[in-house]
DSSP file (Angstrom, degrees, kcal/mol; ACC not computed):
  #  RESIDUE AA STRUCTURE BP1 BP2  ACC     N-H-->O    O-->H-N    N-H-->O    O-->H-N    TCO  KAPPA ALPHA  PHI   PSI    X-CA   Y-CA   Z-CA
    1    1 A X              0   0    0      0, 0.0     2,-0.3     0, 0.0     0, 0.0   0.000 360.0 360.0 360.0 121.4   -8.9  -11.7   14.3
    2    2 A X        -     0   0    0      1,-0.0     0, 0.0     0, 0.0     0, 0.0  -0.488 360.0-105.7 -51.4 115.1   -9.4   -8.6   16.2
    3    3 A X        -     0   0    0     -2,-0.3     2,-0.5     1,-0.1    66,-0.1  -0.058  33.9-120.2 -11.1 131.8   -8.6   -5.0   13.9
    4    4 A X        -     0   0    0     64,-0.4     2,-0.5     2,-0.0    76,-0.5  -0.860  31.9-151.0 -68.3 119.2   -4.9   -3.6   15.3
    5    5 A X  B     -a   80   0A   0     -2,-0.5     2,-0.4    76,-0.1    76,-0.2  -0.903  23.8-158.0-108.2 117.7   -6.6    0.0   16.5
    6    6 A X        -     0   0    0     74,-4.9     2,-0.2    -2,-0.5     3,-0.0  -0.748  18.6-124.1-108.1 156.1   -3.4    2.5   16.2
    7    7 A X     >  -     0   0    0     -2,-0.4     4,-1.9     1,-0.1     5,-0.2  -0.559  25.8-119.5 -82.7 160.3   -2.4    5.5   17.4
    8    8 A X  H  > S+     0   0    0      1,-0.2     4,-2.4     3,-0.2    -1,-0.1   0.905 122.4  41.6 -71.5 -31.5   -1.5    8.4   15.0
    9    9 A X  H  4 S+     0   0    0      2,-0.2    -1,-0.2     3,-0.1     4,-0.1   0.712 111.5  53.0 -92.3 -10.2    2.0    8.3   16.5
   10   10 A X  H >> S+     0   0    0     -3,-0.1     3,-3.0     2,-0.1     4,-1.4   0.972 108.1  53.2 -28.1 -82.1    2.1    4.3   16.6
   11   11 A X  H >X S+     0   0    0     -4,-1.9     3,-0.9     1,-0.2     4,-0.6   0.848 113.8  46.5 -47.2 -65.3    1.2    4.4   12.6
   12   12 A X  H 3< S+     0   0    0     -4,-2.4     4,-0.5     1,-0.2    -1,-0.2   0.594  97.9  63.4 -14.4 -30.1    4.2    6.8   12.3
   13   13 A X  H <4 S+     0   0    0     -3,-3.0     3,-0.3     1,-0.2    -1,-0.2   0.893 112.5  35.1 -82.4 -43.0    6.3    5.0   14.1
   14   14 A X  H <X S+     0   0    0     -4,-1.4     4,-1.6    -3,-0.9    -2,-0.2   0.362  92.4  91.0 -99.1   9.8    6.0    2.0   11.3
   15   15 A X  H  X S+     0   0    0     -4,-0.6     4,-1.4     1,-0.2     5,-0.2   0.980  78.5  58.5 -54.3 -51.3    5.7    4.2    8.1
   16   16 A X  H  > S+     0   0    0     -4,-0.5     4,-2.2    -3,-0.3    -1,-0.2   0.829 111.6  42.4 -78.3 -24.3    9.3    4.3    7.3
   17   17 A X  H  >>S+     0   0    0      2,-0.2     4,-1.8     1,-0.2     5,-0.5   0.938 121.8  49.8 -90.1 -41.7    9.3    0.0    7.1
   18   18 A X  H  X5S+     0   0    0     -4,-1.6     4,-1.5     1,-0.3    -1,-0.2   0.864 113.5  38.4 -51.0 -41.5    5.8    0.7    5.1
   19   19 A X  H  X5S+     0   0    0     -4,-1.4     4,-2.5     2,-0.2     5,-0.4   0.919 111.8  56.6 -90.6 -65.1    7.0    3.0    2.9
   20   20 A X  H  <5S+     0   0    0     -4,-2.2    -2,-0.2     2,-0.2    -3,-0.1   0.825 116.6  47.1 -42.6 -54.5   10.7    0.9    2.5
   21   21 A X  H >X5S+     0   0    0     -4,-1.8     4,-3.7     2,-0.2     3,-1.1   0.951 114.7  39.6 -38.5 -91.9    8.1   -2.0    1.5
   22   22 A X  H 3X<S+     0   0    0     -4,-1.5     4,-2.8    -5,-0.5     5,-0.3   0.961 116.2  47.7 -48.8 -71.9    5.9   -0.2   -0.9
   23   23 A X  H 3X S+     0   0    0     -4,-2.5     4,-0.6     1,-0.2    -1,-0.2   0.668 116.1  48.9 -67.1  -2.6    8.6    2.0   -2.8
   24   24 A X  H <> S+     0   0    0     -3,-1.1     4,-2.9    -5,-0.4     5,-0.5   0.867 120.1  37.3 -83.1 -54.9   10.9   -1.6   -3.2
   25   25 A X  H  < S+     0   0    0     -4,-3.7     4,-0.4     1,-0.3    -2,-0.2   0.722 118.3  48.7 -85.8 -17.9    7.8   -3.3   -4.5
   26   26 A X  H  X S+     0   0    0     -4,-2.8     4,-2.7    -5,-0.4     3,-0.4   0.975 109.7  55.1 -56.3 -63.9    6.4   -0.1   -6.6
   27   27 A X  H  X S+     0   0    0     -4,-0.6     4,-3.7     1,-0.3     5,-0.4   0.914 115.1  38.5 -40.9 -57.4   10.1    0.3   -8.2
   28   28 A X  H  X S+     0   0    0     -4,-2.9     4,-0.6     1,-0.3    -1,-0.3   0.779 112.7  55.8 -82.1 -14.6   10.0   -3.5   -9.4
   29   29 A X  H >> S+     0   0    0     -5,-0.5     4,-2.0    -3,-0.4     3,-1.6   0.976 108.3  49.6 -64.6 -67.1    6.6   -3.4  -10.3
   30   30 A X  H >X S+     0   0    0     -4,-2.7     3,-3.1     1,-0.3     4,-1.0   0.936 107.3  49.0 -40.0 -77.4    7.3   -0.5  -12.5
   31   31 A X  H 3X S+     0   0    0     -4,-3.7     4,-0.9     1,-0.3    -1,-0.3   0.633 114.7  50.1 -78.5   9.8   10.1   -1.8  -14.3
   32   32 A X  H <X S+     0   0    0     -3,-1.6     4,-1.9    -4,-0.6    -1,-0.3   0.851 108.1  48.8 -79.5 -32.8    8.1   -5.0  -15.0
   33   33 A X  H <X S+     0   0    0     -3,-3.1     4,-1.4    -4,-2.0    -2,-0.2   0.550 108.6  52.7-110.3 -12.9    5.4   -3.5  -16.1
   34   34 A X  H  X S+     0   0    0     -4,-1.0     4,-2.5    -5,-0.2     5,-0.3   0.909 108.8  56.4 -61.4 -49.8    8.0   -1.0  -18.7
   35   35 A X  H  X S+     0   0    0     -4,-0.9     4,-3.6    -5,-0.2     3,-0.3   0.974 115.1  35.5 -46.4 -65.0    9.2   -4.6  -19.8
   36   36 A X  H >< S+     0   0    0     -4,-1.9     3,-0.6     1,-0.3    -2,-0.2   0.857 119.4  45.1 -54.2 -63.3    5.1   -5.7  -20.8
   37   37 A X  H 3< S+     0   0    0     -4,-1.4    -1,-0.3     1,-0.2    -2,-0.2   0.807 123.2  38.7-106.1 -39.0    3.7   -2.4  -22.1
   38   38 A X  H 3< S+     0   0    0     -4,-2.5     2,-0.4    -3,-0.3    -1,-0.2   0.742 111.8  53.7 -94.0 -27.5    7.5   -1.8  -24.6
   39   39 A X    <<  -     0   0    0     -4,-3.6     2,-0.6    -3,-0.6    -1,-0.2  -0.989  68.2-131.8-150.5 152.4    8.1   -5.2  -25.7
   40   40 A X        -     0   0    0     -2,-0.4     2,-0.3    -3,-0.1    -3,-0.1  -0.675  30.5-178.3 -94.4 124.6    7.1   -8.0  -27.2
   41   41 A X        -     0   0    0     -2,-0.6     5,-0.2    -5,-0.2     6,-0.0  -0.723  31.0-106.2-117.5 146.6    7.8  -11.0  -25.4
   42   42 A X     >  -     0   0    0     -2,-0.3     4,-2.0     3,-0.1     5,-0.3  -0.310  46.1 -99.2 -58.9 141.7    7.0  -14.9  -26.4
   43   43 A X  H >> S+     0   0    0      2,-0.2     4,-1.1     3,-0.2     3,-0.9   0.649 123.2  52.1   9.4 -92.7    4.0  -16.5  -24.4
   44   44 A X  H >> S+     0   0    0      1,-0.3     4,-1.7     2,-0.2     3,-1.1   0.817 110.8  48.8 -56.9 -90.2    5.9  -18.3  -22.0
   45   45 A X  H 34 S+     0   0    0      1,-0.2     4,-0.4     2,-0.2    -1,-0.3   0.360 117.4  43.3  14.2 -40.5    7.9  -14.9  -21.0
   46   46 A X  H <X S+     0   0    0     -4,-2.0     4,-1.8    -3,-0.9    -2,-0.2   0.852 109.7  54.2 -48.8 -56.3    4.6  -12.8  -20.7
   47   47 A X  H <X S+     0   0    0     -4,-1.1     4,-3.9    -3,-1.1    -2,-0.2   0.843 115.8  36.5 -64.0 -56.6    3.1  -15.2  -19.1
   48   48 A X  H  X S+     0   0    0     -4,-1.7     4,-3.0     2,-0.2    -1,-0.2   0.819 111.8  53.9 -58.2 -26.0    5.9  -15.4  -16.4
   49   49 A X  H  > S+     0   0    0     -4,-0.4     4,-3.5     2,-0.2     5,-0.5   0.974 109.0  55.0 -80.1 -42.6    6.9  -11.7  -16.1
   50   50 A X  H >X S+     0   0    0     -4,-1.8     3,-3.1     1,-0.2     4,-1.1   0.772 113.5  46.9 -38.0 -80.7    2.5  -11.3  -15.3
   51   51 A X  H >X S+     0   0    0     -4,-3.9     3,-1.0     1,-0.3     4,-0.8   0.717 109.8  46.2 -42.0 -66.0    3.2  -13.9  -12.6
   52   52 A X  H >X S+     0   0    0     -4,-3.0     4,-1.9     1,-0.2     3,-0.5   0.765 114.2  52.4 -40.1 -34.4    6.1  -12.3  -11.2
   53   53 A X  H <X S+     0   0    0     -4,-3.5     4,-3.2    -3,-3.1     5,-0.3   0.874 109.2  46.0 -33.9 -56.9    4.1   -9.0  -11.4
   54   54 A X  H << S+     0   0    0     -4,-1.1    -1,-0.3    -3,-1.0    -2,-0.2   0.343 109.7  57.2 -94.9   5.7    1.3  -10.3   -9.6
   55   55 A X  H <X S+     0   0    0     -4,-0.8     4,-0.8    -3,-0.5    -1,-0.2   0.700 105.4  53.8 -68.5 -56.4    3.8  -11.9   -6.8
   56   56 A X  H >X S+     0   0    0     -4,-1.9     3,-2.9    -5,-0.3     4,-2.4   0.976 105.4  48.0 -38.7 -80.2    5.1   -8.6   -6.3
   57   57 A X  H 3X S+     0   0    0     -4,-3.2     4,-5.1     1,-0.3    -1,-0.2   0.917 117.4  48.9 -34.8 -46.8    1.8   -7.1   -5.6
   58   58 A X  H 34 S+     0   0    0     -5,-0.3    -1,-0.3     2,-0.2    -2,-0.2   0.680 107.3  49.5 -78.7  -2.8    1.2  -10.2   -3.2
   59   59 A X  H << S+     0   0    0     -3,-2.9    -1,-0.2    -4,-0.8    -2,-0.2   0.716 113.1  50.3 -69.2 -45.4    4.0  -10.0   -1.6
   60   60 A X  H >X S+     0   0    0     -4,-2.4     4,-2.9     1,-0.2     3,-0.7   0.955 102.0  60.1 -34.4 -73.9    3.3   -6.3   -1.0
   61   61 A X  H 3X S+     0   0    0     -4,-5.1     4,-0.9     1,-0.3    -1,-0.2   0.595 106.2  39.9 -66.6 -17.1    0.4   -6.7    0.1
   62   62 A X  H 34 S+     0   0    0      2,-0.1    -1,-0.3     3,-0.1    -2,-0.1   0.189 108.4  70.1-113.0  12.2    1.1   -9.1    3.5
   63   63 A X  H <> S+     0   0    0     -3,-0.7     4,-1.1     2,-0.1    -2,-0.2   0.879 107.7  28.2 -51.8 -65.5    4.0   -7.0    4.0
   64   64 A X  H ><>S+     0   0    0     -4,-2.9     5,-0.9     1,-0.2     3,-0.6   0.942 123.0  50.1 -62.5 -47.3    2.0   -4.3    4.9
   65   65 A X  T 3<5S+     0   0    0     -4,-0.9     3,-0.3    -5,-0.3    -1,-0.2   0.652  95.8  79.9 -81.5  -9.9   -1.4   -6.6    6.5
   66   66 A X  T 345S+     0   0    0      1,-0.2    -1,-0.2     2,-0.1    -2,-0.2   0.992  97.5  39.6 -58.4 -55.5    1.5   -8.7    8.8
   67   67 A X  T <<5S-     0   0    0     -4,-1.1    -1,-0.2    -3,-0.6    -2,-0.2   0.705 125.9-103.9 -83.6 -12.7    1.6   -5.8   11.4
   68   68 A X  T   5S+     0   0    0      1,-0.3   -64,-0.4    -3,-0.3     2,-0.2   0.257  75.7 140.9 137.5  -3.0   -1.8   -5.2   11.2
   69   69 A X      < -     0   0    0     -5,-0.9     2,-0.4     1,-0.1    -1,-0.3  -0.368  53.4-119.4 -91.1 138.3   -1.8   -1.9    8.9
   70   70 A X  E     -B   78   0A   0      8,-0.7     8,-5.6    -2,-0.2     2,-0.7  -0.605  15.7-134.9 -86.4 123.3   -5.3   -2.4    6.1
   71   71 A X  E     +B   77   0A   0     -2,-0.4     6,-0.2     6,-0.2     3,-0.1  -0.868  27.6 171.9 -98.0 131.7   -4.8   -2.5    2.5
   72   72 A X        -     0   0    0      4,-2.7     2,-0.3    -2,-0.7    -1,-0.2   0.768  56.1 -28.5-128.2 -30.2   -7.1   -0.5    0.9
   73   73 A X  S    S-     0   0    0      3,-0.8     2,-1.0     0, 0.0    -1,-0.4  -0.956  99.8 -32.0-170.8 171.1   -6.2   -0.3   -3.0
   74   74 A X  S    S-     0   0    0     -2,-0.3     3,-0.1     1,-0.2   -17,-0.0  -0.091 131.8 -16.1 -45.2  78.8   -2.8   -0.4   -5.1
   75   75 A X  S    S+     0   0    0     -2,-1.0    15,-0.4     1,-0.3     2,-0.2   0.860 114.1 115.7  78.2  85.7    0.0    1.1   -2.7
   76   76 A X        +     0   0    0     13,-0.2    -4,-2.7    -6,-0.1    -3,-0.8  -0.760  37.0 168.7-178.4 137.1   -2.8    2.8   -0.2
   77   77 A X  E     -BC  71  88A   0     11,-1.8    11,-3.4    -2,-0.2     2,-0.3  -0.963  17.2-152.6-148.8 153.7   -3.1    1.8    3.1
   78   78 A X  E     -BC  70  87A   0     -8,-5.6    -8,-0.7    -2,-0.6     9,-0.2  -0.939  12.5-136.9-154.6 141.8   -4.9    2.9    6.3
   79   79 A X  E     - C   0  86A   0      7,-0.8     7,-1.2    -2,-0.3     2,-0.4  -0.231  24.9-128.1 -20.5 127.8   -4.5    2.6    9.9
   80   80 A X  E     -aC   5  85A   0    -76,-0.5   -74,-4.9     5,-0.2     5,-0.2  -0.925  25.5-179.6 -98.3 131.1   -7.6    1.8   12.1
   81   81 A X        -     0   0    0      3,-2.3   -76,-0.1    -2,-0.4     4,-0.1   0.532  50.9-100.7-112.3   2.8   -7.8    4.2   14.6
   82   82 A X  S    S+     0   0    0      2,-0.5     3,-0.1   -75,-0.0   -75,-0.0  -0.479 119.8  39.4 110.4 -61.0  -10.9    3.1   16.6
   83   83 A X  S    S-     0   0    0     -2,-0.1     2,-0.3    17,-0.0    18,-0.2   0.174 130.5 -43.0-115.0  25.8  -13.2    5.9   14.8
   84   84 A X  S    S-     0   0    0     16,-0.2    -3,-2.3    17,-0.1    -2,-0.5  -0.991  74.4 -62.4 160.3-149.6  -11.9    5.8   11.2
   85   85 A X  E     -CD  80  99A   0     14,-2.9    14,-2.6    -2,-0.3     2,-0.3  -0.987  19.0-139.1-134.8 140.4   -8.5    5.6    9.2
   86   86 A X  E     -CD  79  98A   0     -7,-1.2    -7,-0.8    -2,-0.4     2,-0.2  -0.877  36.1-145.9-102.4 144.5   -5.3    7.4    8.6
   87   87 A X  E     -CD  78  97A   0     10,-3.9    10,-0.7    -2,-0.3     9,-0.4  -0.996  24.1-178.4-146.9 124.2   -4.9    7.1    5.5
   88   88 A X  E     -C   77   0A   0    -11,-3.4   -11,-1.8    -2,-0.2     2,-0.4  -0.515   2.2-174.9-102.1 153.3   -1.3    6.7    3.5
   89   89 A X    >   -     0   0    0    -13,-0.2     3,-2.1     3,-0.2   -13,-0.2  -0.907  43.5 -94.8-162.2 143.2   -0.8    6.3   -0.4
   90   90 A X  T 3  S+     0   0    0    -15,-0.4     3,-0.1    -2,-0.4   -71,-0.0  -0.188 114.2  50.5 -71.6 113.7    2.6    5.7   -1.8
   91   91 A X  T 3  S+     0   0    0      1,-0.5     2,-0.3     2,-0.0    -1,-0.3  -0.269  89.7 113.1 135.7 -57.3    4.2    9.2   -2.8
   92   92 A X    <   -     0   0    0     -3,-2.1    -1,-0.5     1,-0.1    -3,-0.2  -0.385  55.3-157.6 -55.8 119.4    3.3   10.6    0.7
   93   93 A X  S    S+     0   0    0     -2,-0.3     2,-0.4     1,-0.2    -1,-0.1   0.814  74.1   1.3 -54.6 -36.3    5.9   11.5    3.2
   94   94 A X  S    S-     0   0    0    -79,-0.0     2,-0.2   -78,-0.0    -1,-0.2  -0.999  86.3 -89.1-161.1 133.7    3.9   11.3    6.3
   95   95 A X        +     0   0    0     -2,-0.4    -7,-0.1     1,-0.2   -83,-0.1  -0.653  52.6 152.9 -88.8 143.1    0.5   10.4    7.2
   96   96 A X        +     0   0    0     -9,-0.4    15,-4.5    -2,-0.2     2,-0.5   0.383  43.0  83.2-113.1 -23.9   -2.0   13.5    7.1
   97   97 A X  E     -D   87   0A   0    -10,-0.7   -10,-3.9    13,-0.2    13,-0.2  -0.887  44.7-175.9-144.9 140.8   -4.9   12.3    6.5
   98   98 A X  E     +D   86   0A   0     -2,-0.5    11,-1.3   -12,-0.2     2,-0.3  -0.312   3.3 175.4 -99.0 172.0   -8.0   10.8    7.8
   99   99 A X  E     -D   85   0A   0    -14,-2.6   -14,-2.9     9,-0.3     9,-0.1  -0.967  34.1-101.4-164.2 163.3  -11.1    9.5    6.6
  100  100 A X     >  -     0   0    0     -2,-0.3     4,-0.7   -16,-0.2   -16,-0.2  -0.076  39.5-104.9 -79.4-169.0  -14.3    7.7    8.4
  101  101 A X  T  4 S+     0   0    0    -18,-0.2     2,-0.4     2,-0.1    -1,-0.1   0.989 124.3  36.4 -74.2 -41.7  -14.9    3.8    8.2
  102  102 A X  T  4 S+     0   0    0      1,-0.1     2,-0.4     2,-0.0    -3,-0.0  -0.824 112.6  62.5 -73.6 145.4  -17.9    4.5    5.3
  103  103 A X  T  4 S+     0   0    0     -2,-0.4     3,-0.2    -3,-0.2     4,-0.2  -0.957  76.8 172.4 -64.8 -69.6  -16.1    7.6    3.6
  104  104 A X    ><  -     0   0    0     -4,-0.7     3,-0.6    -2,-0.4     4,-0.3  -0.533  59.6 -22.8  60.5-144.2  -12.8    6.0    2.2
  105  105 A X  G >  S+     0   0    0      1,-0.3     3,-6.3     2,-0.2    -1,-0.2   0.957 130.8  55.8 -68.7 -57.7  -10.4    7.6    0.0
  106  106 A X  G 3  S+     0   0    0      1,-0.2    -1,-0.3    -3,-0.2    -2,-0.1   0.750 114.7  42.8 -47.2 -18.1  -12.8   10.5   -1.6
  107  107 A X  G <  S+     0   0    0     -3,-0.6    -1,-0.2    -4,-0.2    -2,-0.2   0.669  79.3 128.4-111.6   5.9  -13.6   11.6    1.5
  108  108 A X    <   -     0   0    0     -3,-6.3    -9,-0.3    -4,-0.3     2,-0.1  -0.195  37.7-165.9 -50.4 158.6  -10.2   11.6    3.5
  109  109 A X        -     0   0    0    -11,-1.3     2,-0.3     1,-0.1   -11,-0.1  -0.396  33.6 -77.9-109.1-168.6   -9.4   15.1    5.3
  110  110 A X        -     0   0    0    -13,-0.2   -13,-0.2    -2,-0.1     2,-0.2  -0.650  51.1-108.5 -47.4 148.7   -6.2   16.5    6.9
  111  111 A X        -     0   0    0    -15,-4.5     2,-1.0    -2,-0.3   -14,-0.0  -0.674  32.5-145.0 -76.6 129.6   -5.4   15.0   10.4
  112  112 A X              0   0    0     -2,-0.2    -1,-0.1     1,-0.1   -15,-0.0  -0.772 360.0 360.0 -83.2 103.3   -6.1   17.9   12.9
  113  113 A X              0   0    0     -2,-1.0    -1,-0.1     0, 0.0    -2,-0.0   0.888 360.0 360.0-123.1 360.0   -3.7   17.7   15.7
């Protein structure tokens, strides 16, 4: 399957559904992950909430790769732009920032435009 190559204003245009996505599937991640770390649950009840955890993430996670948009590490994603990535991370209003294909996250910069 060919890369989806976006424009900086294309990848804008589908943050707010990215973002809708990510902050549903952060929120309930979270308050699974209060439940595990605060109480002590039988097996069978651990065992499920993990799965449900780890559903979430995977649910997440073709959310976001269905339109074409690259997952790159736990609520971080980037846009192929042809000569690198914008590059998004859950918390951020608006993507700013680029980075090459070998660079990744440590090396992203602000988008000059």
């Amino acid at each position: 399957m060919t890369p989806k190559i976006w424009s900086l204003e294309e990848a804008r245009e589908i943050l707010p559904e990215i973002r809708r996505v990510t902050d549903q599937s952060y929120n309930r991640s979270t308050e699974i992950n209060k439940i595990l770390e605060s109480t002590i649950l039988q097996e069978k009840q651990q065992e499920e909430k993990e799965d449900e955890l780890q559903q979430i993430l995977s649910d997440w996670a073709m959310a976001v790769i269905r339109p074409g948009v690259e997952v790159k590490g736990l609520w971080l994603v980037d846009f192929d732009n042809g000569s690198g990535y914008y590059c998004w991370r859950h918390g951020e209003n608006d993507i700013l920032f680029e980075h090459s294909y070998d660079g990744g996250f440590a090396t992203r910069k602000r988008i000059e435009e």
